[in-house]
N, C-alpha and C positions, 0 to 999 in steps of 0.2 A: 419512537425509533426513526430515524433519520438513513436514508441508504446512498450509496455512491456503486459507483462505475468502475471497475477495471478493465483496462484496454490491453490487447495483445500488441507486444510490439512487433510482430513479426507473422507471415503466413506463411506455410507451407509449399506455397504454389511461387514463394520468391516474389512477388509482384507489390514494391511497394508505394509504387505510384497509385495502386488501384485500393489498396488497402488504408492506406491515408484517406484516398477519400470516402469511402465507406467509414473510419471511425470517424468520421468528424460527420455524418450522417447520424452516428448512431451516440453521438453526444447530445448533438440537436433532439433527439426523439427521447434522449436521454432525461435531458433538459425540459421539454415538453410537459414531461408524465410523470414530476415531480421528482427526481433524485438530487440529492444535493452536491452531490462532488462529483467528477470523475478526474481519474488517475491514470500515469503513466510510472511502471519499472523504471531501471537504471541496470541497465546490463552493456558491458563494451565485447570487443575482440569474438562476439558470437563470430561463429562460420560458414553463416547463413546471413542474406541481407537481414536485417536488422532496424529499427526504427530508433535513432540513439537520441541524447542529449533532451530530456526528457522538459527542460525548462524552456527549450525554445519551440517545441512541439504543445508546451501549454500556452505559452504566450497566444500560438494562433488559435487555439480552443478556447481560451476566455475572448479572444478577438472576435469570435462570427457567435457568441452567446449572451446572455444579458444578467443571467441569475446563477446558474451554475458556479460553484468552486471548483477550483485545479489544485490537487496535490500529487505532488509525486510521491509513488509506495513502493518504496523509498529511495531517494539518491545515497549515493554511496558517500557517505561523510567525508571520511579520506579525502577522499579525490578533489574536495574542493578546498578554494583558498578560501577563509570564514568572511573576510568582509568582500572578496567578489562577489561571493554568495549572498551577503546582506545587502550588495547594491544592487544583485539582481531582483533580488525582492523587491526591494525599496520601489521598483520600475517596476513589476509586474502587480504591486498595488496598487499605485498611480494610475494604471494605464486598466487595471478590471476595476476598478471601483471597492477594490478591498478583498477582490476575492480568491486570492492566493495563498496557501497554506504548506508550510514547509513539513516534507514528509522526511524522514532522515534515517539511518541506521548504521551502522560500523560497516557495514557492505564484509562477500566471503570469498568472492570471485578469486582466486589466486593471476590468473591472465592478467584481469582487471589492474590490479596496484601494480604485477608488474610492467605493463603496458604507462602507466604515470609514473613508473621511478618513486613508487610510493612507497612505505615499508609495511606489510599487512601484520604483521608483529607488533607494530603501535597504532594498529586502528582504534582500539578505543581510546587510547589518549587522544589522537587526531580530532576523534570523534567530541570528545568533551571540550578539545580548544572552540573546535569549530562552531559550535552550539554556543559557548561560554561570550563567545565575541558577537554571536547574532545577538545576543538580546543584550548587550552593552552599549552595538553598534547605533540600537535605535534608542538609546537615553537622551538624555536631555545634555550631557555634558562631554567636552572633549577626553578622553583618555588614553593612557598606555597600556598596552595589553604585554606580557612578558611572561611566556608561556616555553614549556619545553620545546616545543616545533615552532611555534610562529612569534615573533615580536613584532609588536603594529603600535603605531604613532597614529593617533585618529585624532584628530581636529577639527573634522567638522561630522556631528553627528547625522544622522538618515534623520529622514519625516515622511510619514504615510499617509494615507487619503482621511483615516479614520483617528491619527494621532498616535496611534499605538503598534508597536510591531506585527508582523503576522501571526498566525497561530502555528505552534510547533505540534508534528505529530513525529512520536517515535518510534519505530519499528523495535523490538528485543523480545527475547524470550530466556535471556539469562539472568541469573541472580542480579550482574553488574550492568546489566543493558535495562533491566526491570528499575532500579537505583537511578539510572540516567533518565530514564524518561519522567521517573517522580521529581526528580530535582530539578529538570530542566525541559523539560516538554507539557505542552497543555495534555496533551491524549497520549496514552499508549494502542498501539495499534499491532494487535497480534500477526501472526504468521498464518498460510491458509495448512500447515504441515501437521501442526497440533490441533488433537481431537479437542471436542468442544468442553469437556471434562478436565484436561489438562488445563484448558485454556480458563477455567475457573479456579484452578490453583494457583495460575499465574496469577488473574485477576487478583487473587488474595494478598499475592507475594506484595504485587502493585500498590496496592493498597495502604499496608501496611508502612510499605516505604516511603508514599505521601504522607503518612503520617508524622514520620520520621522529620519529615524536610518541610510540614506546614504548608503543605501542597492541598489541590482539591484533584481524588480519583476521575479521570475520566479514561472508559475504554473503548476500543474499535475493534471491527473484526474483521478479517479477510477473509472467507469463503467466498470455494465454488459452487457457482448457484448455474439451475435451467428450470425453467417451468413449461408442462404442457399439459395434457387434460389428465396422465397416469403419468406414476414413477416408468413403470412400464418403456410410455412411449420417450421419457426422458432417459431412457437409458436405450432405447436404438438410434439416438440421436446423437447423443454427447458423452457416451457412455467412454467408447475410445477415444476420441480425443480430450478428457482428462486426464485419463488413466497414460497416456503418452506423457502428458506436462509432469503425471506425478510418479511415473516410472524414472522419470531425468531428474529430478529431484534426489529421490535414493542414490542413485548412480554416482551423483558428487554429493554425497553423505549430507544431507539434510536433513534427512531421516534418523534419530539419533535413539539408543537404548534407554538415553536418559530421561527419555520421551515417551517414550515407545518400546517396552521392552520384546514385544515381538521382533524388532528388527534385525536380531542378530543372525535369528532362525532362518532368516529371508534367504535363500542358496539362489534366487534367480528372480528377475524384476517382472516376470513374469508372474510370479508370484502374490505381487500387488494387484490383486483384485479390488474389483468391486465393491463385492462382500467386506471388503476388509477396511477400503478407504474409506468406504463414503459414510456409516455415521457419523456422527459427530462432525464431519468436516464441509460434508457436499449438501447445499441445499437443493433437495431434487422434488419434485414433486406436481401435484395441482396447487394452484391457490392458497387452496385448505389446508393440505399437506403443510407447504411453507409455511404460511401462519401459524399453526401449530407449532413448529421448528422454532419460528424467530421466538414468539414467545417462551417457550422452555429452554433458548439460548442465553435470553435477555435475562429472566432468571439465575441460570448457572455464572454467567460472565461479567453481571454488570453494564452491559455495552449499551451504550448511549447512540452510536453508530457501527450497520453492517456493511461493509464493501465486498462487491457483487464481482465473480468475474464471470462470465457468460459464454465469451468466446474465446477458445482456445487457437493457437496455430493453426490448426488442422484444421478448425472448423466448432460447430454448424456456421456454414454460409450466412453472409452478412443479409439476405432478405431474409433467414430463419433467426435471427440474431436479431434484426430488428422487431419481429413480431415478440417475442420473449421479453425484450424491453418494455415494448407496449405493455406485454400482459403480466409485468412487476411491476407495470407504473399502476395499473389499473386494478388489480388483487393482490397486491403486498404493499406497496410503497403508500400510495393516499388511505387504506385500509388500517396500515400499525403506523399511520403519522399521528 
């Protein structure tokens, strides 16, 4: 099992001068104690400052690292033109030594597209141009692309450090988002919303539909993870501030019946407890605890890779964030490597 990083893009306290430089602290420490990737969201028009444009905030993260991957989880497909996006690739393999990895999804945001003049009505056609032209862009031969949104003239193909495109990772949890990521993505890459049980029927749906398309399954996971000596003391630590990320969640309906059929019951977000979120979704625990976790996740899901988010907005604080690091780098991560 292979782990990565998720990074908040934003703190509570407004301050993100000071918060840039704490994650780029706790990428390095990241990086240190064995995880393999860390990650940056795609979120625009937040109303809070915000830490945006999530490719140019990796570029400086593979800049001061030497081994780590950068993906983003995930950019909003849409939003981007498909071959700007595959020259920004093309440059941010060149320039880390290959280790850039394209994280992608239809994005939900309504703000979002309307702030691009985008139509969120044909995000996933968007989404399939967009994908359709990265891995064309890096062939060996000039081509025409002639697509419902974009017509591209390309005569001179990309080339990367390693000869070969980057790796795609997909974000979906629907039937047709599950289809996209087998037909055109290396990994699918779950959501941290669905319990870990769910996320093995997707696994399955995934599956199946590489079969379809002569694909090889690979899966990821997104959970929220804290480690400390008791669940206990991990839940007077970080107990609210997950429960606030996954309160806002519900709020703009992510939380769905089709998922979750308790949801409809839910009369107040208050109501999102503890109790209620965190199996299946929150890796909380000792060491031992986790370990036990990943392994009967790895199990149920398939996942070949877990991606960690540790710190939320609100907190715990970047020196309690960094020992937590340390101590997944040192009883999870080299442990289930």
């Amino acid at each position: 099992m292979k782990f990565g990083l998720i990074l908040p893009i934003q703190s509570t306290d407004g301050d993100l001068d000071r918060l840039w430089e704490e994650l780029r602290d706790e990428v390095l420490e990241a990086e240190r104690v064995g995880f393999d990737v860390v990650c940056l969201p795609e979120f625009h028009q937040a109303h809070a400052p915000v830490l945006i444009s999530p490719l140019v905030l990796g570029a400086q993260l593979l800049a001061i690292t030497s081994r780590i991957r950068f993906a983003p989880a995930v950019l909003c497909g849409p939003l981007h033109h498909p071959m700007r996006l595959a020259e920004d690739y093309a440059m941010l393999d060149w320039t880390s030594g290959g280790r850039a990895v394209l994280g992608i999804g239809i994005g939900h945001q309504a703000p979002d597209f309307a702030a691009y003049g985008v139509s969120r009505d044909a995000r996933a056609e968007l989404t399939d141009e967009v994908l359709e032209v990265f891995h064309r862009a890096f062939g060996n031969e000039p081509f025409l692309y002639d697509g419902t949104h974009h017509r591209l003239d390309i005569t001179a193909p990309l080339t990367t450090s390693s000869g070969t495109r980057p790796e795609i990772w997909v974000g979906a949890h629907s039937r047709a988002g599950l289809d996209r990521a087998a037909r055109l993505g290396d990994l699918w890459l779950s959501d941290p919303q669905r319990d870990i049980d769910t996320i093995g029927v997707l696994a399955s749906r995934y599956s199946d539909a590489c079969e379809r398309h002569g694909t090889i399954p690979r899966v990821g996971l997104f959970r929220e993870a804290f480690i400390a000596d008791s669940l206990e003391e991990c839940r007077r630590e970080w107990e609210a501030h997950v429960l606030a990320v996954h309160r806002l969640y519900y709020n703009v309906g992510v939380y769905r019946s089709v998922f979750e059929p308790w949801v409809d019951q839910v009369r107040d977000r208050r109501d999102f407890t503890f109790e209620r979120l965190a199996p299946g979704r929150f890796l909380v625990g000792s060491g031992e605890d986790i370990r036990e976790q990943v392994a009967r996740w790895q199990d149920v899901s398939g996942a070949e890779t877990m991606m960690l988010r540790v710190r939320q907005p609100g907190g715990p604080g970047h020196e309690r964030t960094m020992q937590a690091i340390r101590r997944f780098g040192e009883e999870v991560v080299t442990p289930c490597a």
